[in-house]
C-alpha positions in Angstrom: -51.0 -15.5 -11.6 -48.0 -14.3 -9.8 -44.5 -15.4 -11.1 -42.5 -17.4 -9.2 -39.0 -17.3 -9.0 -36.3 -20.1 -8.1 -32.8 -19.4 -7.1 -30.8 -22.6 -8.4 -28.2 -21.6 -6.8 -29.6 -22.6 -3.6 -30.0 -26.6 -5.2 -26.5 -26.4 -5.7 -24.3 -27.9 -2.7 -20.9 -26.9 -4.9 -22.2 -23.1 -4.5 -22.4 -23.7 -1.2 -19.0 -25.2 -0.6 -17.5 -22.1 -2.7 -19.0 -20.0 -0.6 -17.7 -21.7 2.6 -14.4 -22.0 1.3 -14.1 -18.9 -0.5 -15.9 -15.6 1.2 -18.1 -13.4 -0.5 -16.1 -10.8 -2.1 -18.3 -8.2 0.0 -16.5 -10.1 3.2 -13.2 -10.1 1.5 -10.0 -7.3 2.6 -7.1 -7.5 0.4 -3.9 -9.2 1.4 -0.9 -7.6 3.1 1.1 -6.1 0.3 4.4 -5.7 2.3 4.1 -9.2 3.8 4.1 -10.5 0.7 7.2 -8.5 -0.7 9.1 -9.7 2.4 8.4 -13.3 1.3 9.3 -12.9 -2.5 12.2 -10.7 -1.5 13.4 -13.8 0.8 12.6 -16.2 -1.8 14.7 -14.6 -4.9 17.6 -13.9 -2.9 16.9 -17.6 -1.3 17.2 -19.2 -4.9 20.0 -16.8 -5.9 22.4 -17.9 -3.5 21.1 -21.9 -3.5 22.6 -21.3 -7.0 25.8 -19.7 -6.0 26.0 -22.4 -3.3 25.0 -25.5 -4.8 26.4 -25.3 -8.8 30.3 -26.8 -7.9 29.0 -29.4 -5.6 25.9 -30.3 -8.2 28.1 -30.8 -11.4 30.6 -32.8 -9.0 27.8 -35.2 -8.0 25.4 -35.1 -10.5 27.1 -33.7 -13.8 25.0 -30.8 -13.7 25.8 -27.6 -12.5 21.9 -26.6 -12.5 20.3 -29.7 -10.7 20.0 -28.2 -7.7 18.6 -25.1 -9.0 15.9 -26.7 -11.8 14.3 -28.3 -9.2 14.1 -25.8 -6.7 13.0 -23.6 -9.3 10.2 -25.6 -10.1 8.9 -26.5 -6.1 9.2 -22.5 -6.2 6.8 -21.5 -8.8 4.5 -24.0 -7.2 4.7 -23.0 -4.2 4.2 -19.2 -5.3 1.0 -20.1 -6.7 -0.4 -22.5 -3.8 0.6 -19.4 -1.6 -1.6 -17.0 -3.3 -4.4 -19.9 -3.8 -4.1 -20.3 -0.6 -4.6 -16.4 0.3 -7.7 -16.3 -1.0 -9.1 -19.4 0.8 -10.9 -18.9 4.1 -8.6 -20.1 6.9 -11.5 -21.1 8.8 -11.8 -23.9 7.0 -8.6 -25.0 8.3 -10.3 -25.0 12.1 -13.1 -27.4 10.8 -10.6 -29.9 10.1 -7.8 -29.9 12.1 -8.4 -32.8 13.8 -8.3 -34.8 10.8 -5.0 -32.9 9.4 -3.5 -33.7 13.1 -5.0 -37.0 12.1 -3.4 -37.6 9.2 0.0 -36.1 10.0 0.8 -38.8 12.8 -0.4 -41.4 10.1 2.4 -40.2 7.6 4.8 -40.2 11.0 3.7 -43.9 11.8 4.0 -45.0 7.9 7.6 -43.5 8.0 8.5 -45.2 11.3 7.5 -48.8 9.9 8.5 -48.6 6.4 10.7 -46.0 5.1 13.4 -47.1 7.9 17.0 -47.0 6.0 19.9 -48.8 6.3 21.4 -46.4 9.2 17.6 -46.1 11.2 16.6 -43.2 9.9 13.2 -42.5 8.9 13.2 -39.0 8.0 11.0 -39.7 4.3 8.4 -41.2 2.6 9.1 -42.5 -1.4 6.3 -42.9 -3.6 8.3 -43.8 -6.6 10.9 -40.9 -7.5 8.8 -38.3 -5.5 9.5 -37.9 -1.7 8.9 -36.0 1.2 9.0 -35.6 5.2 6.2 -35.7 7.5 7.8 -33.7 9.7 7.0 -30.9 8.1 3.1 -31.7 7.3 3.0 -32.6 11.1 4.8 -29.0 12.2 2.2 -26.9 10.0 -0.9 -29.6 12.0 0.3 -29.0 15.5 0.1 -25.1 14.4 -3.5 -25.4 13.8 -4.5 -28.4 16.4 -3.3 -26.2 18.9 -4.8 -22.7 17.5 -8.1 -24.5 17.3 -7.7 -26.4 20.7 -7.0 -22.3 22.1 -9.7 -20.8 20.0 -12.2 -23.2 21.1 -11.4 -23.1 25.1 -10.5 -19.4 24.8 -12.1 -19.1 28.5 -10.6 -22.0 29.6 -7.1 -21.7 29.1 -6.0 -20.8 32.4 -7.3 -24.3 33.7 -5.2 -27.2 33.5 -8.0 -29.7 31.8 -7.8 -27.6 28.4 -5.1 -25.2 28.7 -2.7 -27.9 29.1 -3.9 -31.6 28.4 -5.1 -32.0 25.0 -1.8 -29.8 24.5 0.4 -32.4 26.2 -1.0 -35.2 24.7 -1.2 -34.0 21.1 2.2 -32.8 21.3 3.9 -36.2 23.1 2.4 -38.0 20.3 3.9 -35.9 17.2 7.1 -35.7 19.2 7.8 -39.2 20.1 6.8 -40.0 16.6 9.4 -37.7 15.4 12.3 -38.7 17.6 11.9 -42.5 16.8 12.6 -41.5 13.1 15.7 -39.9 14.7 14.7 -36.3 13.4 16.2 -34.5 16.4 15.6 -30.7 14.3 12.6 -31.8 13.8 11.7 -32.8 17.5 13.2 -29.9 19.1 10.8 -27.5 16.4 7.9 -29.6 17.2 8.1 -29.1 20.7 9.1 -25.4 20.8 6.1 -24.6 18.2 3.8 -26.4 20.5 4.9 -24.8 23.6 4.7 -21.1 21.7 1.2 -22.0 20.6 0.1 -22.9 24.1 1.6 -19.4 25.2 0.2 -17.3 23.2 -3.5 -19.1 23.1 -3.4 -18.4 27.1 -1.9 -21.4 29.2 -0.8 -20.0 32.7 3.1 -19.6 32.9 2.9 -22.4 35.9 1.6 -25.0 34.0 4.3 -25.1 31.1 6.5 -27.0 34.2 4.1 -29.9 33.6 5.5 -30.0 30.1 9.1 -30.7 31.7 7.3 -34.2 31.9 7.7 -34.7 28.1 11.4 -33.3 28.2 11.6 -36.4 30.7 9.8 -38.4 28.6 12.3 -38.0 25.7 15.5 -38.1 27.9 13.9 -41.8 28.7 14.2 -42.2 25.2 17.4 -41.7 24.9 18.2 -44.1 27.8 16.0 -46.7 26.3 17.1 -47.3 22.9 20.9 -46.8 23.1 21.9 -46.5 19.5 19.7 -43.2 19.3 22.1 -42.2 22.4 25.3 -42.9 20.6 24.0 -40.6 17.8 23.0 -37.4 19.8 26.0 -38.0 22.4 28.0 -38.3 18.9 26.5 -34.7 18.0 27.3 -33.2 21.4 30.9 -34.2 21.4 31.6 -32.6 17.9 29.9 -30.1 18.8 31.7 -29.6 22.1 35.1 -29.8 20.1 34.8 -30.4 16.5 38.5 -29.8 15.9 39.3 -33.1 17.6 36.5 -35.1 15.6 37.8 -33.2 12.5 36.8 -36.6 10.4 34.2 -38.0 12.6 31.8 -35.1 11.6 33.7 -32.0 13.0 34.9 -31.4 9.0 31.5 -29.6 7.9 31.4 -27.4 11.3 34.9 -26.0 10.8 34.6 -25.2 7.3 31.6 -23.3 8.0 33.2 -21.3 10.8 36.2 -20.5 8.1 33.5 -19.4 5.4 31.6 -17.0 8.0 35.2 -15.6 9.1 36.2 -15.7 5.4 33.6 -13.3 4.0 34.5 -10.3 7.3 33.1 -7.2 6.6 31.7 -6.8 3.1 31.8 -10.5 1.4 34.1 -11.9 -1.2 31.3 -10.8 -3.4 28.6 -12.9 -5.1 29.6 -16.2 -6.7 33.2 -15.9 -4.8 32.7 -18.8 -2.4 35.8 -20.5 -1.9 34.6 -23.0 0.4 32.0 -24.5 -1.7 34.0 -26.0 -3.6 33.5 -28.9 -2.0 34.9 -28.1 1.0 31.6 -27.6 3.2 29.8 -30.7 2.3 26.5 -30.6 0.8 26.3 -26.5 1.0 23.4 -25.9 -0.4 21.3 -28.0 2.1 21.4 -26.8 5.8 24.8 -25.1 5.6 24.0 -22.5 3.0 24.3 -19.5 5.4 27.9 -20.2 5.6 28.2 -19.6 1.6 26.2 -16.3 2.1 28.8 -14.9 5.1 31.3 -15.9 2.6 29.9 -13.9 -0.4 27.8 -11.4 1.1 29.9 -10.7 4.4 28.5 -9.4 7.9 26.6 -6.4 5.8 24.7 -8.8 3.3 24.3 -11.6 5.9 23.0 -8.6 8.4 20.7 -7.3 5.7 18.7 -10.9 5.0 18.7 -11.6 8.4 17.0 -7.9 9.2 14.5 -9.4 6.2 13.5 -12.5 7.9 13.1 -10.1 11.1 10.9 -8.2 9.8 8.7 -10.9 7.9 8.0 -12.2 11.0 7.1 -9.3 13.2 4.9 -7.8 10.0 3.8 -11.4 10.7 2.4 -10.4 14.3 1.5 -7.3 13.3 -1.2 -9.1 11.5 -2.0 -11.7 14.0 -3.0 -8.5 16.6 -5.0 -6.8 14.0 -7.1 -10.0 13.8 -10.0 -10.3 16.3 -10.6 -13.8 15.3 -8.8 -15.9 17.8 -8.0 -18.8 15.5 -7.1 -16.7 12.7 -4.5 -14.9 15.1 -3.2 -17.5 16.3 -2.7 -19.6 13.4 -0.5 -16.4 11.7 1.7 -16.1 14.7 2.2 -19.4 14.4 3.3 -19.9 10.9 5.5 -16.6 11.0 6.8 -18.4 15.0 7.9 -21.5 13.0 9.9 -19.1 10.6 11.4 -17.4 13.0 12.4 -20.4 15.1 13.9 -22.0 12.1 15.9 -19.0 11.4 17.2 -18.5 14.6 18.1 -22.2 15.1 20.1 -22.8 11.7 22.1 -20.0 12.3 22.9 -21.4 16.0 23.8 -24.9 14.0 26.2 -23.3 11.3 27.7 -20.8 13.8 28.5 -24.0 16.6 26.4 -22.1 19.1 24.0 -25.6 19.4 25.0 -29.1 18.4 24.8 -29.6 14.4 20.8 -31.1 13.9 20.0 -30.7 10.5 18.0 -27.6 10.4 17.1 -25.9 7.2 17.0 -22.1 6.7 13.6 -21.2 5.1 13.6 -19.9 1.4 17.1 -20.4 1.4 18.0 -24.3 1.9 17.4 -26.8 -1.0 13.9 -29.1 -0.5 10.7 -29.2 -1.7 8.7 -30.5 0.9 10.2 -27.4 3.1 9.8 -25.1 0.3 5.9 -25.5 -0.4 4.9 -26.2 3.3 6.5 -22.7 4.0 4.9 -20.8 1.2 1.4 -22.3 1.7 1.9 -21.1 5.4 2.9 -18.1 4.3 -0.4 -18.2 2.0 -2.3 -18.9 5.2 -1.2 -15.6 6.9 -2.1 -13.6 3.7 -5.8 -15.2 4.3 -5.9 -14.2 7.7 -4.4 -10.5 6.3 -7.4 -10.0 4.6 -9.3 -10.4 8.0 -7.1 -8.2 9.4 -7.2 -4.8 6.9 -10.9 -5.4 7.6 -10.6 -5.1 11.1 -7.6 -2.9 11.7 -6.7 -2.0 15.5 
């Protein structure tokens, strides 16, 4: 009698779901080696100098000169290991749920609109207990794949405006509006110029983006609407315009900033030598830590990190083109976009080029929630890197 054989394997749907979320290793092309350098180069030198920044300011406030640190510390080895968790995950799986992350981004959005509204109307957070975080960023990291699937999908339809531009719009007023009733203007403005990259680079004709001015309207109405969210960004603008007149109505923080970049000239004051943190920029390890670094590290150091960042996020697009799967190229530009962006805005903030909003520079500023949603997107361009050393160009 012939023998028969069974594969049990194939009885066994959690095989299965390995296999879906987790290629054969046949399939599999190793991660990009320098890409991940860049990101643990940014991130040591990030926690160095949240250190350097932060210690006065946290034994001042909280009686420990290592608060700050500790906990960044911690949200850093995390995140370190999601990333490379994440790395080896297939990114496709990402694509099969998007909807439902969208989904459950502007659900966070709505709970913190309704519930987690403080004494001054923000609505920035969500507390569960002593642990909190912002939906802004979940909801930054689902438009990035929303809108890389919506391109992916429709890859011969971008050009029309029924998908290269609708489900677009209509994702992307939702998210916004959500985000500008918390009064998160940083995190409206990034929203809406991820969204609008995304649509560029999955395809959307150059004259349809002036449909999009429609939104800009949308949010100007806003503004008009609900008057005390006017008195707060026309606050913002007039500092901004001339913070030496509002020097105690929030001009302070601007023009100690602008005396700690002109402080550090040439060469730095050299690590640890920050004058002005001594409580003189408030909070400087949050959104003003580039400030500290001009300070310490002067126009060659600050040069330097920024050159890092640069070329973290073109290595970034180098992978992106190498990869012939449209979502998987689009999702890495956009991850290594939303650095970039982020980058390029905080230093507008701290230098007074834009109005102060609150925008964090990544690896550097102090926050969990912004810590471990950029190292697991950081993870999710070392899972499309593997694509890519498969298929190199």
């Amino acid at each position: 009698m012939k023998a028969i054989t069974i594969d049990l394997n194939s009885f066994i749907p959690i095989a299965a779901a390995k296999e879906r979320i987790f290629e054969p290793k046949q399939k599999r092309g190793k991660i990009d080696f320098t890409f991940l350098v860049l990101v643990l180069v940014l991130l040591t030198v990030g926690l160095v100098m949240l250190f350097s920044a932060s210690h006065a300011f946290a034994f001042y406030n909280e009686g420990n000169s290592f608060y700050y640190i500790e906990r960044q510390l911690f949200f850093a080895v995390v995140g370190v290991a999601a990333m490379l968790f994440v790395s080896q995950v297939n990114y496709k799986i990402l694509q099969k749920y998007s909807i439902l992350l969208y989904a459950g981004a502007v659900a966070l959005l709505l709970i913190a609109d309704i519930f987690m509204r403080d004494q001054y109307g923000f609505a920035r957070w969500i507390y569960i207990g002593s642990f909190s975080f912002q939906p802004s960023e979940i909801a930054k990291f689902a438009i990035i794949v929303l809108f890389a699937h919506f391109a992916a999908t429709n890859a011969n339809k971008m050009k029309t405006f029924k998908y290269g531009v609708m489900p677009f719009g209509i994702a992307l007023a939702i998210v916004a509006l959500l985000v500008i009733l918390s009064r998160h203007l940083s995190g409206t403005i990034i929203v809406g110029a991820l969204g609008v990259s995304m649509m560029w680079f999955g395809g959307t004709r150059f004259r349809y983006f002036g449909a999009l001015l429609a939104v800009g309207a949308a949010g100007v109405a806003l503004i008009i609407i609900f008057p005390q969210f006017m008195a707060y960004t026309g606050d913002r603008v007039q500092v901004w315009l001339d913070p030496y007149s509002y020097y105690h109505e929030g001009g302070f923080q601007t023009i100690q900033a602008l005396i700690a970049i002109g402080s550090g000239g040439i060469w730095g004051a050299g690590l640890g030598n920050s004058r002005q943190k001594y409580l003189y920029i408030p909070e400087p390890q949050n959104d003003f830590i580039f400030p500290v670094v001009c300070e310490e590290l002067g126009f060659i150091g600050a040069s330097i990190i920024l050159i890092i960042f640069a070329l973290l996020v073109a290595r970034g697009f180098m992978i992106a083109m190498r990869c012939q799967d449209k979502f998987g190229s689009l999702l890495a530009a956009g991850c290594v976009t939303h650095i970039g962006l982020q980058v390029l805005l905080n230093i507008a903030v701290v230098t007074n080029t834009i109005p102060n909003t609150g925008i964090s520079l990544p690896f550097f500023s102090y926050g969990g929630t912004a810590l471990l949603m950029t190292l697991g997107e950081m993870g999710v361009v070392l899972s499309v890197s593997k694509k890519s050393s498969i298929q190199k160009i």
